[in-house]
PyMOL commands that place a pseudoatom at each C-alpha (Angstrom):
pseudoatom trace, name=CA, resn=UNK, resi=1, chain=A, elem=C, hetatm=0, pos=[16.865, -10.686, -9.716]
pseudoatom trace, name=CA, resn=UNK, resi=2, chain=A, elem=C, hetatm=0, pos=[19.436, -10.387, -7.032]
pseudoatom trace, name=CA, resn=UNK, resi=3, chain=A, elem=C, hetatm=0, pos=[20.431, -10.420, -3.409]
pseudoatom trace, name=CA, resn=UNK, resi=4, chain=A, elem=C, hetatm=0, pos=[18.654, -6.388, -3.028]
pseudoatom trace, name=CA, resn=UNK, resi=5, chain=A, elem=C, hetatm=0, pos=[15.586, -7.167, -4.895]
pseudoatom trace, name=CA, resn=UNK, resi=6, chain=A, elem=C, hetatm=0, pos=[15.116, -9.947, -2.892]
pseudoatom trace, name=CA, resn=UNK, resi=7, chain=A, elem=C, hetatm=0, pos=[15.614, -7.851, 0.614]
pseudoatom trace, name=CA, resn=UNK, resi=8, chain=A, elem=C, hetatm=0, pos=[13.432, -5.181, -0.747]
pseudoatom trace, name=CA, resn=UNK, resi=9, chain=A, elem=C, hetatm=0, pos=[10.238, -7.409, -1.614]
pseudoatom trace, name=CA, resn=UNK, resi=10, chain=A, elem=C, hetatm=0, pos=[10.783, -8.543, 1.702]
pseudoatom trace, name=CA, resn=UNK, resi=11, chain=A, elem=C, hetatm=0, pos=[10.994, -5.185, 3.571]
pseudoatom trace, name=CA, resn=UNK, resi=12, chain=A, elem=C, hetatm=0, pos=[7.621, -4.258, 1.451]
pseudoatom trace, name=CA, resn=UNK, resi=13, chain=A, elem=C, hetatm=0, pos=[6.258, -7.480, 2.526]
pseudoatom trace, name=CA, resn=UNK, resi=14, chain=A, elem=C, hetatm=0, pos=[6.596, -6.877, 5.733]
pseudoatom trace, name=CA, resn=UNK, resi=15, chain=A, elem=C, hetatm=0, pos=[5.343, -3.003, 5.567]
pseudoatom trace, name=CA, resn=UNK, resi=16, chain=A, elem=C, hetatm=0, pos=[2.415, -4.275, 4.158]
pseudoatom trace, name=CA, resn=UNK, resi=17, chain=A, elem=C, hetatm=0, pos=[1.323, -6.558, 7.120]
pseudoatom trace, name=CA, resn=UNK, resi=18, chain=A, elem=C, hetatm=0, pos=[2.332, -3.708, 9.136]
pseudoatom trace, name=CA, resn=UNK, resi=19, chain=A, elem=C, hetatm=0, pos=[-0.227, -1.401, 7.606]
pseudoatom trace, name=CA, resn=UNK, resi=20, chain=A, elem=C, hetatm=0, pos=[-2.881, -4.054, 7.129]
pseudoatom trace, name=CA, resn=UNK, resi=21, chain=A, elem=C, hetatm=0, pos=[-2.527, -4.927, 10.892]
pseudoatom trace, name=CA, resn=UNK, resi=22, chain=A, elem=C, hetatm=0, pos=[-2.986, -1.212, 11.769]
pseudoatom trace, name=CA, resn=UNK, resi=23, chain=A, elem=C, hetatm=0, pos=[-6.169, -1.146, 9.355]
pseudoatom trace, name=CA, resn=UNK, resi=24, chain=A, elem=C, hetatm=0, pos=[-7.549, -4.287, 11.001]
pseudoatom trace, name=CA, resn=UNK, resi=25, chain=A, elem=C, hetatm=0, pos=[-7.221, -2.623, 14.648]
pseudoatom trace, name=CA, resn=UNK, resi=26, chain=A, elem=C, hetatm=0, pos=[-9.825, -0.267, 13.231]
pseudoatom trace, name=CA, resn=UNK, resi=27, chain=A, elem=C, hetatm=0, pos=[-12.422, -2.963, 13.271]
pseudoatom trace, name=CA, resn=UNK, resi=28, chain=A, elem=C, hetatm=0, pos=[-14.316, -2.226, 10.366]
pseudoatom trace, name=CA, resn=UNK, resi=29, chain=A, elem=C, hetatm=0, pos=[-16.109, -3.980, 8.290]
pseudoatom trace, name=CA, resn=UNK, resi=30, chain=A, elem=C, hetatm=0, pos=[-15.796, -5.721, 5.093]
pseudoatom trace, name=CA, resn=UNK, resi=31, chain=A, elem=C, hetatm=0, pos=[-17.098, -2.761, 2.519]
pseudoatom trace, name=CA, resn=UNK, resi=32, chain=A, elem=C, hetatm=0, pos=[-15.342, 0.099, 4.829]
pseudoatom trace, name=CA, resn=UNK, resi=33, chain=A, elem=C, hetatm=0, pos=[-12.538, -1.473, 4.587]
pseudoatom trace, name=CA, resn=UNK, resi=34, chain=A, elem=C, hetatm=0, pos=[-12.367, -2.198, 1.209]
pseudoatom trace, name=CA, resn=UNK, resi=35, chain=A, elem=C, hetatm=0, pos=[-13.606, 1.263, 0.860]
pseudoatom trace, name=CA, resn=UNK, resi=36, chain=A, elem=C, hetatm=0, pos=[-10.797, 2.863, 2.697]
pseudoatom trace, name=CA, resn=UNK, resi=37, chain=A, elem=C, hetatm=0, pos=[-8.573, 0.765, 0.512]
pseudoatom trace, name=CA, resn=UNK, resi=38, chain=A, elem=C, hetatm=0, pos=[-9.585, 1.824, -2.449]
pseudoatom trace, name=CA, resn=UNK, resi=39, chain=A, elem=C, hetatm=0, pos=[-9.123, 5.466, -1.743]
pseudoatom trace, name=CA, resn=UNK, resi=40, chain=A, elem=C, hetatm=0, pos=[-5.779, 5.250, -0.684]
pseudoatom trace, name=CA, resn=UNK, resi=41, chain=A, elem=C, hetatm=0, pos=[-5.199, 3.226, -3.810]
pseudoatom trace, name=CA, resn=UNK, resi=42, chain=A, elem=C, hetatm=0, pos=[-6.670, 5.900, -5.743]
pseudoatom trace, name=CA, resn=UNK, resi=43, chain=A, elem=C, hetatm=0, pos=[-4.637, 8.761, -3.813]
pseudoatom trace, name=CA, resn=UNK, resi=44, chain=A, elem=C, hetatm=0, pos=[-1.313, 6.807, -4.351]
pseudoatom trace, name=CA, resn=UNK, resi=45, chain=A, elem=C, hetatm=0, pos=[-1.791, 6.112, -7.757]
pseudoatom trace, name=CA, resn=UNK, resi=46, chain=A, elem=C, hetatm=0, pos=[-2.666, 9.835, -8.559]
pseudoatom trace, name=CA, resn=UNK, resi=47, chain=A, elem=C, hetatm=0, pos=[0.605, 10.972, -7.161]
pseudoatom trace, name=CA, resn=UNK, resi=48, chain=A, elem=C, hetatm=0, pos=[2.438, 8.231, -9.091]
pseudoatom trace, name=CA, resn=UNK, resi=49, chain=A, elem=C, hetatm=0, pos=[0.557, 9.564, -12.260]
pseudoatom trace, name=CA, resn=UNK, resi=50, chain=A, elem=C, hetatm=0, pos=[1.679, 13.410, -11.402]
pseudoatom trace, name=CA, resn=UNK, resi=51, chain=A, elem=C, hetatm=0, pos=[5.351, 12.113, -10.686]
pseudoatom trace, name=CA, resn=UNK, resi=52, chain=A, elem=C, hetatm=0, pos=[5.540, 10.468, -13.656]
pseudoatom trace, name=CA, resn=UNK, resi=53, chain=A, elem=C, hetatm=0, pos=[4.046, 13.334, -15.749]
pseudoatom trace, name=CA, resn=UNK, resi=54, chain=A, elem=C, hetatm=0, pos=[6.426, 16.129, -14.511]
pseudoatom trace, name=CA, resn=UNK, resi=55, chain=A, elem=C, hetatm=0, pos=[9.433, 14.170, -14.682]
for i in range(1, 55): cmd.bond("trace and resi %d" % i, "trace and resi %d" % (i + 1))
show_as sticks, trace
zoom trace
């Protein structure tokens, strides 16, 4: 691992509070939430999958 992987966890890190705080101002609760989650889970690993596939 070096200096960039280290600056890059970080940067993701600190996207994903930045999304998670924008879910939380949403105010749902617990199961939408985790709902909501797992459909953009789902959506984000389907376009990895079709990436990967075609190249």
């Amino acid at each position: 691992m070096n200096e960039f992987d280290t600056v890059q966890i970080i940067a993701l890190l600190g996207w994903l509070i930045l999304a998670g705080g924008a879910l939380a101002s949403y105010r749902l609760s617990w199961k939408e939430g985790l709902r909501m989650g797992f459909i953009w889970a789902v959506i984000f690993a389907t376009v990895f999958l079709v990436f990967s596939i075609l190249r």
